[in-house]
N, C-alpha and C positions, 0 to 999 in steps of 0.2 A: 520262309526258311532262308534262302537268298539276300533277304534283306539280313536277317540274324547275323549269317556269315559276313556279308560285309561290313556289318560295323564291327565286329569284332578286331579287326586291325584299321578300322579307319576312324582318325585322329581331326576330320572336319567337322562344321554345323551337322548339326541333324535337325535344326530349323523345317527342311522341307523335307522332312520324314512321309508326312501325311501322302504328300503328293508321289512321294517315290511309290507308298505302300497302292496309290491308287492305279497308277501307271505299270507297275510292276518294273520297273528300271531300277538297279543299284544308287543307292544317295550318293554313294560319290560322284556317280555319271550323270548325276542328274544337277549336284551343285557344281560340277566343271561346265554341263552347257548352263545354265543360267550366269555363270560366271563371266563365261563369253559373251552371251547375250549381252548381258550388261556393258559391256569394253564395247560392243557392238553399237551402242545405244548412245553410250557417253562419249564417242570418238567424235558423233557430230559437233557437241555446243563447246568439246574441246577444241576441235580445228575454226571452230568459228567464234564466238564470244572469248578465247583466251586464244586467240592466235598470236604469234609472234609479232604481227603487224600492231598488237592492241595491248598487248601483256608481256613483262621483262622475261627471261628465257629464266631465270629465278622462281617467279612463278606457277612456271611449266612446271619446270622441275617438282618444286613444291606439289602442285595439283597429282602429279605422275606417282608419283611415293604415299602418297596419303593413299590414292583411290586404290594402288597395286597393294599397298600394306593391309589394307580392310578384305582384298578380293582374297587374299593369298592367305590371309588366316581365315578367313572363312570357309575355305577350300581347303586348307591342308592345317587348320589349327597351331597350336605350339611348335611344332615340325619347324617353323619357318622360320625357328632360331639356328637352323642347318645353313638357309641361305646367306642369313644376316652374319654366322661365322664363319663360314667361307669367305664373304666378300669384304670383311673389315679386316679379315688378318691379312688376305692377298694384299688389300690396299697397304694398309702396314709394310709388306715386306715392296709392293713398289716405289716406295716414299725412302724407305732404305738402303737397298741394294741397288748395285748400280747395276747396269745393265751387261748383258753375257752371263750374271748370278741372277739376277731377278727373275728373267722370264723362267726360267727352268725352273726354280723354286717358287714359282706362280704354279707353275704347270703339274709338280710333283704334288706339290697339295692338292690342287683341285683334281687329279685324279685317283689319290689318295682316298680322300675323304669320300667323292661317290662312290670308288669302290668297296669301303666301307660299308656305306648304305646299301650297296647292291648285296653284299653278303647277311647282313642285317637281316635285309626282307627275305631274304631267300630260308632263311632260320626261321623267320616267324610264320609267313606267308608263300611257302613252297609251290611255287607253280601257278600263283594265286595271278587276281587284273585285276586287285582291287590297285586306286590311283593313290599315291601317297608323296611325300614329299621327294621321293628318287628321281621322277619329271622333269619336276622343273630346274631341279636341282642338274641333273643332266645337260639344262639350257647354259644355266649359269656358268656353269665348269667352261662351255664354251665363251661365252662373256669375256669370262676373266681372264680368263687364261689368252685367249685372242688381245684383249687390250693391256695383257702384262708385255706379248711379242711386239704391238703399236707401240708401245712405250718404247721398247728399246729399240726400234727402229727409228723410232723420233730420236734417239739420243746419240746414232750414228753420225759422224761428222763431216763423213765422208754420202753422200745420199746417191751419188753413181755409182755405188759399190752394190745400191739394192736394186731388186724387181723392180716393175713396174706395179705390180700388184702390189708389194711391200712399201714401196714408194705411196703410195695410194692410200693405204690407210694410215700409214705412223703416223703418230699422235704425239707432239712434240712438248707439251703442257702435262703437266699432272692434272688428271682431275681433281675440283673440289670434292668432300665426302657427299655432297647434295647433288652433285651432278654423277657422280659412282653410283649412288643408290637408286637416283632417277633412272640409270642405266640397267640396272639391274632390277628394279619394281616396277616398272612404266606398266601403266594398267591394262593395256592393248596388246604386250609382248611378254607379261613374266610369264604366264598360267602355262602355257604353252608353245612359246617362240612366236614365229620363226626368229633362229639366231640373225642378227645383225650388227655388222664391227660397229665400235664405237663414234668413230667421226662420222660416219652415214644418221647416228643419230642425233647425236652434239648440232649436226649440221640441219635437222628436222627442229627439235627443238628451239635453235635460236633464228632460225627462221633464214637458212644460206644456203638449202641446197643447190637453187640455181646457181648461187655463185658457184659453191664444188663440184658444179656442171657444165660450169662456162668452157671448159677445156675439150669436151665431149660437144655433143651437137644440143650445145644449147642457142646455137643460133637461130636453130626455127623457131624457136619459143616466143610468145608473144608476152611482153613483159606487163603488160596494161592489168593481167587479171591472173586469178590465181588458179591452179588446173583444179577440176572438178571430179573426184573419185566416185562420181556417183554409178555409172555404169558398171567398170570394174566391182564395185564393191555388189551390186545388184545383180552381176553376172557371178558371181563368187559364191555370194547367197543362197541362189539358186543350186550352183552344182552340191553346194556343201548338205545341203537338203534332198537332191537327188542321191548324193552318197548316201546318205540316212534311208533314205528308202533301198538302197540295193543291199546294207548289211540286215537290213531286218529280213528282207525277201530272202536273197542268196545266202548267207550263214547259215539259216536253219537247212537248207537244202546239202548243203557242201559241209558239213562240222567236224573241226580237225578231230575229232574223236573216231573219226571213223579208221584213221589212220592207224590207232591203238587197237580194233577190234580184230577181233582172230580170224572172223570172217574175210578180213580184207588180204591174209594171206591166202585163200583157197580163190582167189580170181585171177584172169588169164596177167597177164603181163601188159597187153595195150589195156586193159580195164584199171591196172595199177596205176598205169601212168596216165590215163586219163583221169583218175581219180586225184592223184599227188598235182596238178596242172587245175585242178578245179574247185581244189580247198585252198590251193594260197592265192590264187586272183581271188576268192570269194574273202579274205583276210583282208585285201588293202582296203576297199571302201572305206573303213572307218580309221584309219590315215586319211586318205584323201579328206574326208568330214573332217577332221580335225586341225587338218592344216588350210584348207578353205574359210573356211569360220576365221581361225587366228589370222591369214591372210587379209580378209574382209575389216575384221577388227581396225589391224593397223592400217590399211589405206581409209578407213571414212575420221580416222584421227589424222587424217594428213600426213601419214607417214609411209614412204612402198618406192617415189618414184626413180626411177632408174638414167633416163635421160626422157631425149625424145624422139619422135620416128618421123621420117621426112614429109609430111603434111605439117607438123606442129603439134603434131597431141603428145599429149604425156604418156607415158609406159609403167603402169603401176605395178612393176615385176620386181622391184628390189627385194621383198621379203618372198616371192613366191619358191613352195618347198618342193612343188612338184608339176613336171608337166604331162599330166594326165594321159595325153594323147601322142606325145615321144613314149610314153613309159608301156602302153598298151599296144600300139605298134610300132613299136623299132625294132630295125634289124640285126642291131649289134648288141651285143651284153656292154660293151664301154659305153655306147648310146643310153641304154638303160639306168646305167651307175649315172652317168652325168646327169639325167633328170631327175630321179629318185631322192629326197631327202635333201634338196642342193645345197642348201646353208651349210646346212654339215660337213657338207664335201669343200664348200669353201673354208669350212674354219679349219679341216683337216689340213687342205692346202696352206693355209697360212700359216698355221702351228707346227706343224709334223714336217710335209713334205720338202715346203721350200727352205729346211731348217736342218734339216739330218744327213750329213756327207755322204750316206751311202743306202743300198738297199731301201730306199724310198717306198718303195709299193708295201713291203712287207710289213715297214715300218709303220707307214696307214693303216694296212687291216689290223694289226695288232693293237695299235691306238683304240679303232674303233671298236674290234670287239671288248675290250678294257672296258672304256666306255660305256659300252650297253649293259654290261653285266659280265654274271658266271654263268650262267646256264649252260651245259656242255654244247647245244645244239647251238649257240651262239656263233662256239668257233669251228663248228663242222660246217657253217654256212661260207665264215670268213675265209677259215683255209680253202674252201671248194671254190671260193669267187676270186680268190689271187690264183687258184691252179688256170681258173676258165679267162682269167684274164689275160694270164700269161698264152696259154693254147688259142685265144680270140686274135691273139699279135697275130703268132705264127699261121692261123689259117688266111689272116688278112693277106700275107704277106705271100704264101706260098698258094692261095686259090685264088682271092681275088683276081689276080690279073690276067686269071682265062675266062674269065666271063666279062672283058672291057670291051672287045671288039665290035662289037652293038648293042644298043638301044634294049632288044630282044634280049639276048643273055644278060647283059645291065638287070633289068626286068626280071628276068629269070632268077639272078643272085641276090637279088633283093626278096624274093618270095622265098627262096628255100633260107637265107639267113633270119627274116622275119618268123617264120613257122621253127624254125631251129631255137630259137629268142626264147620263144612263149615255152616250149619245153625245157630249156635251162632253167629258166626263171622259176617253174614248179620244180625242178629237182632240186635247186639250189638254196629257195627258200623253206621250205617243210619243217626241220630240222629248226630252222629258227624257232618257227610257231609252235611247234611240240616240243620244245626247249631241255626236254630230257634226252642222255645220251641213248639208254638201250633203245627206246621204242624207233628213235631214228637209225641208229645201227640195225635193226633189223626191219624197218622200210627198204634201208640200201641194201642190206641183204636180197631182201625178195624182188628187188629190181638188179639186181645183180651189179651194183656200182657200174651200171655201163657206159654214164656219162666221166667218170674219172675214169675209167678204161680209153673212152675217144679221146678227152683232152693230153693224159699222157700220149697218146698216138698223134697228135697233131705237135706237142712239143718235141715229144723225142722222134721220130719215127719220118713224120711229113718230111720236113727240112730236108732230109737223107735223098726221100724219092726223090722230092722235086731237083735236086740238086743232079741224081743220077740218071735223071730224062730228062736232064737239060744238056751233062755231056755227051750222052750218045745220039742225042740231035747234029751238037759241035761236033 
């Protein structure tokens, strides 16, 4: 029956029908991992038999588009004329408009048109996970719209006028249409991501990232030989398979459905919240699966690295989306945001932040929840993570500095902000994953919003004490 549902909106192969119906997993989740597999499979005799040191960077390209154009209609069928029209009209309008009109009219489109798609499925497919072309399409939008703002930073005349970060990527060339498409198809990064600016790959491709490193510590680097992704990618493998085993285990145990049953209002209030804290850690595994695999992907095709670390090895972190082990234990919700999803968070920075004269922060979440979609629970997440972000400043600002005095309290504020973390992070995500307004309005209901109660007290309120036991000390 499951299988029935899912095809019903899903526009991929049904090739391995048989195999879904034997396994009992949805065809689409089944042709997205085989998809990867395969980018998994094909990154080695890529990075070796067609390397840059043996094959024209033309070739690359050519190989990267052919294999992403077979994987990406195989996986999301006809659909894929969503990505090919987004990225030839953006090209169009960068080839035309000059820059200060271009990026903008880069960026209105491509979040136009997925927001489109996001209403779309939402008509057809209400509340549904089947996978469809809104994915990767979500990747792309970053893409382009990221190398519409490279462009016109390459086109600045004045180049100390920008970041250092801006400075960094502008892309000072038009790309050809075969080097656009390579960037946007590359068979190791369409299906999935992670996002990556454009010169980090231009510079994979034609075979220079040491050069665009030599500025950074590429002096430890030993030039003789080329660095070897084989651990990384083998340590990647692994976790991405332990995540697969922890959503089959923990989902069934923790299932956000529980959060809609009536019974979940007749339990005490620490039962509530321990339950809200144990359905959304039991949600990310399969992120983390998803971005480990793509992760893996791109480093065994030679593509990830970052610089390098003071022995000389390479650092295969350029595309990593998340750090697993910041995101489960840290102590801060900014801590959190920065490891979580981090492409993202770079291409918001490069599009959004370092770009909007005012109201910055706001201007990202609103971006971002755009981006993800409608779903009301989208922006009950967003607005609750700009309230806890702003209250996160102010308790930094007004607690932190009574637990500096030692080692011990240091220690101390490190455990109650870590244990405070892990309950933000369940109150603040919920609402995502049950993506409907009421059933989350009446979760916060039955916990009584007590966390938007604290953080308004830490913004409005804190400031006041600390400030009024500091005079009557003076």
């Amino acid at each position: 029956m499951a299988e029935t549902d899912n095809l019903k909106f899903y526009f991929g192969s049904r090739l391995l029908s048989p195999l879904s119906q034997s396994i009992g997993l949805p065809i689409d989740q089944i042709n997205f991992v085989v998809c990867q597999l395969i980018a998994l499979v094909l990154g080695y005799p890529f990075r070796k038999i067609f390397s840059p040191k043996i094959v024209s960077p033309r070739t690359r390209h050519f190989i990267e588009v052919c294999i992403g154009l077979a994987m990406m209609y195989f996986c999301f069928g006809l659909q894929i004329w969503h990505i090919l029209f987004h990225s030839l009209i953006s090209y169009a309008i960068m080839l035309t408009f000059p820059a200060g009109s271009m990026e903008i009219l880069v960026f209105l489109l491509s979040m136009g048109h997925v927001s489109v798609c996001h209403i779309y499925r939402q008509l057809y497919d209400y509340g549904g996970y089947t996978l469809d072309i809104t994915g990767p399409l979500m990747i792309n939008v970053q893409r382009i719209s990221s190398l519409a703002c490279s462009l016109a930073d390459g086109r600045v005349k004045d180049q100390s006028k920008l970041s250092s970060s801006r400075k960094q990527h502008a892309v000072k060339k038009n790309p050809s249409l075969l080097e656009l498409l390579s960037y946007v198809f590359s068979f190791h990064n369409t299906i999935c991501g992670p996002f990556a600016f454009f010169d980090d790959y231009q510079a994979f491709i034609e075979g220079n990232t040491a050069k665009k490193l030599q500025n950074g510590d590429m002096s430890k680097q030993s030039s003789s030989s080329e660095p070897s992704p084989f651990w990384p990618v083998l340590k990647k493998i692994f976790f991405a398979f332990f995540y697969v085993f922890l959503a089959l285990k923990v989902v069934p145990i923790f299932p956000i459905s529980t959060l809609r049953e009536s019974s979940f209002q007749d339990k005490s209030f620490l039962i509530k919240m321990f339950l809200v804290i144990m359905i959304t850690t039991a949600q990310r595994p399969k992120y983390y699966f998803a971005w480990s695999i793509g992760e893996a992907a791109n480093n065994n095709a030679g593509f990830g690295i970052s610089g390098y670390d003071g022995k000389g090895n390479a650092k295969w972190d350029l595309v990593n989306n998340a750090d697993v082990a910041q995101i489960e234990f840290c102590t801060s919700l900014k801590v959190l945001l920065d490891n979580w999803n981090k492409t993202t968070t770079y291409w918001l920075r490069h599009v959004v932040y370092d770009r909007v004269p005012a109201f910055k922060m706001l201007a990202v979440f609103a971006v971002s929840g755009t981006w993800h979609g409608f779903y009301p629970g989208y922006y009950i997440t967003f607005f609750t993570g700009f309230l806890f972000t702003t209250a996160g400043r102010s308790i930094r600002k007004c607690i932190r500095p009574m637990f500096q005095g030692s080692k011990q309290s240091q220690f101390l504020y490190d455990v109650i902000t870590s244990i405070s973390t892990r309950v933000v992070l369940g109150y603040l995500t919920f609402s995502f994953v049950l993506l409907e307004f009421e059933p989350s309005w009446i979760v916060l209901k039955q916990i009584f919003f007590w966390m938007h109660g604290a953080a308004l007290f830490a913004i409005l309120v804190l400031p006041r004490l600390v400030r009024k036991n500091q005079t009557k000390k003076e």
